[in-house]
N, C-alpha and C positions, 0 to 999 in steps of 0.2 A: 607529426600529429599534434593538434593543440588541444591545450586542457587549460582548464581555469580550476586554481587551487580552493578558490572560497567566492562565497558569496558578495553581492555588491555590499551587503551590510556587517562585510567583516567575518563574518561566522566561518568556522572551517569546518570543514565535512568530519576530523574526527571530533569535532566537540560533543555530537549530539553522543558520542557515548560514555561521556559522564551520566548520563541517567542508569545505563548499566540495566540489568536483569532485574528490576525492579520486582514486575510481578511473579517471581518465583520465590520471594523470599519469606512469604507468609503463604507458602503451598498448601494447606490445609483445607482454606477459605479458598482455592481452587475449584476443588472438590465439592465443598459446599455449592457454589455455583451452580453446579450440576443440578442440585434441586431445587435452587431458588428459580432458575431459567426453565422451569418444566414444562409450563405450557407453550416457550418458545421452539421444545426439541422436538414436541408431534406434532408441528405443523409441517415443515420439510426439512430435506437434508442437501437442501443446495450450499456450498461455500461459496469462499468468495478468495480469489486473488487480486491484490490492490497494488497494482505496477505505479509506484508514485514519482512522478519524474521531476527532482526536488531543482528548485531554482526556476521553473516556469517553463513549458515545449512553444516554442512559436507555431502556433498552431495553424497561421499565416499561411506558413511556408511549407507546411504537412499535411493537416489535413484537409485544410479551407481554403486552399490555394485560389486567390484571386488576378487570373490572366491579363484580363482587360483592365485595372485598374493603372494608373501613372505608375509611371518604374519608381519613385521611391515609396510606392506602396507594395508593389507585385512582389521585390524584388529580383533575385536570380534563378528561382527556380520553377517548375514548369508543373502543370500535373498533366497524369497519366492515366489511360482506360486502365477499368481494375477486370478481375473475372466475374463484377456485375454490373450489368450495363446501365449507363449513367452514375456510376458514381467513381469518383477520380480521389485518387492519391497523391503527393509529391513525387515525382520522377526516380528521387533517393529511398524511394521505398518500394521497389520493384517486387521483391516476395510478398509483404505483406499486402500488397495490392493485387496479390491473387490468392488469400485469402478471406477476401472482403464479405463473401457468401455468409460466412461464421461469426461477423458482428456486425454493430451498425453506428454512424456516427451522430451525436447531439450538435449541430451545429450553431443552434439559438441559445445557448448558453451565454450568460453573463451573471457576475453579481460587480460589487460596489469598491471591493478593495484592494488596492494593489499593491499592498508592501506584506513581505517577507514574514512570518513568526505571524501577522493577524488571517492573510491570506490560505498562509497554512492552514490555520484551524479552523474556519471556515471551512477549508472544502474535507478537511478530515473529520470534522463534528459535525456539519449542516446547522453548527451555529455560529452565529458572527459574533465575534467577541465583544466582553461590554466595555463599555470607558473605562478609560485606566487601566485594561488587558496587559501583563506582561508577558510577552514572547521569551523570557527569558529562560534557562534550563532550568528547568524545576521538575521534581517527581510527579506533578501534577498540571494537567492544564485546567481550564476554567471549566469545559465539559469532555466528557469521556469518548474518546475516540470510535468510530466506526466497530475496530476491530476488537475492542473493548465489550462495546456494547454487544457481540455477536458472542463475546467469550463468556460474558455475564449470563445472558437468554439461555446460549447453547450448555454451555461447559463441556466439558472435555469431552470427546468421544473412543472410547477405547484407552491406550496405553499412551500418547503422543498429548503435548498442550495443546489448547481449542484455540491459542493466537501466538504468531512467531513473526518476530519484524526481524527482515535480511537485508543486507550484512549487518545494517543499524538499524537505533532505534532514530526514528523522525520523530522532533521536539513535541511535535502535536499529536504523536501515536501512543499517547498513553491513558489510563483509564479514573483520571479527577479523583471524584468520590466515592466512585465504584471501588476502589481500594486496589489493594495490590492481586487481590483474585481474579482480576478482570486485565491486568495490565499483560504487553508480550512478554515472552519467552524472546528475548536477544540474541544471536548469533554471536556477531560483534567478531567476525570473522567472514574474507572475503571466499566462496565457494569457486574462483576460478585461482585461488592460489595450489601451490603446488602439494603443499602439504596439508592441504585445508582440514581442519577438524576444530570442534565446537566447544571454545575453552569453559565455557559453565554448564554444559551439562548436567554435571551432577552439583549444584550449588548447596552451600548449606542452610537447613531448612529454617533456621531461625537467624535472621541478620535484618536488624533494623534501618528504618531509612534514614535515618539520625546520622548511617555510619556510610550513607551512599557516597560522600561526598569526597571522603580518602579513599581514593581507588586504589592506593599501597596496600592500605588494610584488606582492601575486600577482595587482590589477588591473593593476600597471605590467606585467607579464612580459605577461598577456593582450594588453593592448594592444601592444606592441610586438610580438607575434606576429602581429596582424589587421595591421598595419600592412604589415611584411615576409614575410607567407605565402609571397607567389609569390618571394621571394628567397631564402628557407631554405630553400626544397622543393629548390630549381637548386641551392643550395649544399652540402646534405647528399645528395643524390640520389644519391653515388658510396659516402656513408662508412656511411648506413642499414644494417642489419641488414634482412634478408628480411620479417622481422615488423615492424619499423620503419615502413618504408617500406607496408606496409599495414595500420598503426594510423594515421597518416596519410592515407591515403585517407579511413581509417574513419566521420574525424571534418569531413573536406572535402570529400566527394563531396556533389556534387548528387542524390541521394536520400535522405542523413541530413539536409539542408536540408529539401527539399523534403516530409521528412515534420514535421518541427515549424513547417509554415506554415501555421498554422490558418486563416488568412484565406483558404486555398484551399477550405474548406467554405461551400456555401449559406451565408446570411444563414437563412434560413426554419430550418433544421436547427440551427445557434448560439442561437436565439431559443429553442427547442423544447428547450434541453437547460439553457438557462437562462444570462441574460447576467452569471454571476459566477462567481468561481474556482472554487466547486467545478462549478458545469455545464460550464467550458471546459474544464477538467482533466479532465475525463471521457470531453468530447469529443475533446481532444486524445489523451489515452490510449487509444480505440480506434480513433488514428489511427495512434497509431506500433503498435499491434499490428499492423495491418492492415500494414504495413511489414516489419513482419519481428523487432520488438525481443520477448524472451521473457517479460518481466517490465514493470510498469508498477506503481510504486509511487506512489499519490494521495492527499495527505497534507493534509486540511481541518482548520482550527481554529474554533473553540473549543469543544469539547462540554462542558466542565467546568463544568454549569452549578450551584453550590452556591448561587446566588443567581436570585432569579426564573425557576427553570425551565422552567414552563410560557409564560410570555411571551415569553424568549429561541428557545423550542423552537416556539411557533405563528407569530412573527414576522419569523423571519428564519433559523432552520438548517432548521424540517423545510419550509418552499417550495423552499427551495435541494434540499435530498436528495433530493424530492420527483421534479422535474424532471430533476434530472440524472441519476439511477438509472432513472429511467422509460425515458427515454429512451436511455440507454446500452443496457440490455437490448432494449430496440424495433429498436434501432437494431443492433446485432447478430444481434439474429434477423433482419433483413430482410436482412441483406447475408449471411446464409449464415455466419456467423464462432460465432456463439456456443455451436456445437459443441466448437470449438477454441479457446473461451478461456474462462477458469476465474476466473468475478469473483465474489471474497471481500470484504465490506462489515464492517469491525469495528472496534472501539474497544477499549483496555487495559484495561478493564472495563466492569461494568454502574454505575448508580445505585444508593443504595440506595433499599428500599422502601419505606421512612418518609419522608415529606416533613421536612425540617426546619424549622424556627423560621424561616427564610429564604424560603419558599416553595421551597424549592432541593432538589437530591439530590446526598450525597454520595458519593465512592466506594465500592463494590461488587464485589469480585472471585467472591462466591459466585453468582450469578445474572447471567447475559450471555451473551444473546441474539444468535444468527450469521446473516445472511445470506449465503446463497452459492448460486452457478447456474453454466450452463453447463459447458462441456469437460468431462462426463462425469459430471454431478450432475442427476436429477431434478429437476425442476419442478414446483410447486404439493405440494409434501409439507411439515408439519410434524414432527421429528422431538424426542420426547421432550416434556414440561413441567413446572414449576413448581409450589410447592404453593398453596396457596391468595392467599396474600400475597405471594405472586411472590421469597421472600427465597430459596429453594435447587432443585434438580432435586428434583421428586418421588420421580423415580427415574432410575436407569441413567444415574448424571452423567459426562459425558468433559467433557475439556479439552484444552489448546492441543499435548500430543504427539499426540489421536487425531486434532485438525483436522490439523496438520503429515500424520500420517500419509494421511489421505485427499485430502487434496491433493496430494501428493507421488507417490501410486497414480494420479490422475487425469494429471498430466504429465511420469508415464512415466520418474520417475527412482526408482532403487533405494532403499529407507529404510533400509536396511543396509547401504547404501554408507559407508566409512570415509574421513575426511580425517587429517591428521597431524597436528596443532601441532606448531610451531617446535620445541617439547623433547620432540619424538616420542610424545605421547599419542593415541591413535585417538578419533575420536569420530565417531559415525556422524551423519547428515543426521537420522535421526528417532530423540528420545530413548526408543523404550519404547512408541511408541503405536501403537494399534489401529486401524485405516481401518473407520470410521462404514459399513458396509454398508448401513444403509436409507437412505444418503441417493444412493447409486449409482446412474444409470439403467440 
């Protein structure tokens, strides 16, 4: 099976979790959240699941599959009739090409950039970063993530946090200026290992980000937290603040456990969605929706295939996407849910369309290919294409403000809602973009 350890730009898949459990460590202003987002919580209760497929999907090769194009554009692989008619799949995607009915794909998608850490935030903010952007790990990026912004508007719902990024955190999934109220709830634990359980759970409620950066330190404080829970709780229980004391709950109630305990799922439904990170992370994630959490960010590596792409793509990522997508969407339409949640499947860009010297494809920002379904998006619709050789939109190109905008329409928060930065600049939740009306049920 081939695997690619790290990114063309060096970065390896554990770094991004030096940023750690960021947003749980000023729990308080969680809570508060909850009332500043209040006009966001009654307009609806759609969530959202965001399958991020880090290093770029050749979308070429999957969803946009171009037949009659020259062999070093088509390359190897073939599409397939799906279960609706006219619209086709890659051949390596055999399940999920019969649940086509249940989403629909953006194929006029394009924006402007195609490297690594700016690409990223783009398509996880709907803003393109400014000159002089650094992609670098920091607790902050320049504007606040998707899943951020939904944590901010919504806040928690019930017992469980309103945003959880699996197994990590992605460099761009975190919440800028919004603070740490707005930032994920981290796993930072793989849900297809054998012993899987969720080493910060209960983290301690006051740990600055001054002190993010010694991860010695901040498993010492963990731990010495698991250790004296039920001693701290007796001992603070008098000097807690209102919202204290129920950010605390937040993170120790037996319903925030009990929804990250996968092993409470059948064996036959685990199997079915596939025994590896990305099937359990999927699975897990329409667990904690089903829970109550607003956002679920699902952050698989390694798409960045500039090297043997078609072998790394038929032998070991598109069975994995395969099954776990399939199943995710199956498995929401039967349980009644996938009205009410809004699952986006994308990477920071496409491939490009020339195979290179490598057998490989390298980045692509002008053509990239969207899956999305549920909470309030058509099913089995193709929206827009490619020109011949699959390199730009034919026509009628949008990008990551008109996605942001129609996803943003679909879970009922305002796009022209204003936040402040720290030195009073307004910036609104959607830069400038349009909500994609064909792809609206």
């Amino acid at each position: 099976m081939s695997k690619q350890s790290s990114f063309c730009d060096g970065m390896k898949r554990r770094d991004v979790l030096r940023v750690g459990t960021a947003g749980f460590f000023s729990l308080p202003q969680l809570l508060q959240s909850q009332i500043q987002g209040a006009e966001g919580n009654s307009k609806s209760d759609v969530s959202l699941i965001l399958v991020f497929l880090n290093g770029g999907l050749s979308t070429i090769d999957t969803l946009d599959n171009k037949p009659s194009a020259p062999a070093e554009f088509r390359g190897d692989f073939k599409p397939v009739d799906s279960n609706v008619p006219g619209m086709q799949l890659c051949e390596h995607l055999p399940l999920l090409s019969q649940e086509c009915d249940k989403f629909s794909l953006l194929r006029s998608f394009t924006h402007s950039n195609s490297s690594h850490g700016h690409a990223d935030h783009y398509m996880l903010t709907g803003y393109h970063p400014r000159a002089g952007f650094n992609s670098g790990l920091k607790p902050n990026n320049q504007k606040p993530s998707h899943g951020s912004i939904i944590a901010h508007m919504k806040g928690p719902k019930g017992s469980v946090p309103p945003y959880v990024s699996l197994p990590r955190m992605h460099n761009s999934g975190g919440s800028a200026f919004l603070g740490s109220s707005a930032a994920p709830f981290v796993v930072e634990s793989d849900p297809n290992a054998p012993n899987f359980s969720v080493p910060d759970l209960a983290p301690p409620l006051e740990v600055g980000f001054d002190r993010l950066n010694d991860r010695k330190l901040l498993l010492s404080q963990i731990d010495r937290f698991k250790k004296s829970a039920e001693i701290q709780a007796n001992k603070n229980a008098k000097t807690l603040s209102t919202f204290q004391k129920k950010a605390f709950q937040l993170v120790t109630s037996p319903e925030t456990k009990s929804a990250f305990d996968i092993s409470k799922e059948p064996d036959a439904l685990r199997d079915a969605y596939g025994r590896h990170s990305l099937g359990q992370a999927c699975l897990m994630a329409r667990r904690l929706i089903e829970a109550g959490v607003r956002c679920v960010h699902v952050d698989h590596s390694n798409w960045d295939t500039h090297y043997n792409n078609f072998d790394v793509l038929k032998k070991d990522l598109l069975p994995q996407l395969d099954s776990a997508l399939s199943v995710l969407f199956s498995d929401l339409y039967d349980r009644g849910m996938l009205k009410k949640t809004f699952v986006l499947v994308m990477g920071e860009f496409g491939r490009t369309p020339r195979v290179n010297k490598f057998a490989g494809r390298d980045h692509w920002g002008p053509s990239n290919a969207i899956l999305l379904g549920g909470g309030g998006i058509a099913g089995g619709r193709v929206i827009g294409a490619t020109n011949s050789k699959g390199e730009k939109p034919a026509a009628d190109p949008v990008g990551p403000e008109d996605l942001a905008a129609t996803m943003y329409r679909c879970l009922g928060i305002d796009p022209n809602y204003e936040f402040y930065t720290p030195d009073g600049r307004p910036v609104t939740v959607v830069n400038d973009g349009k909500t994609i009306t064909e792809l609206l049920s």
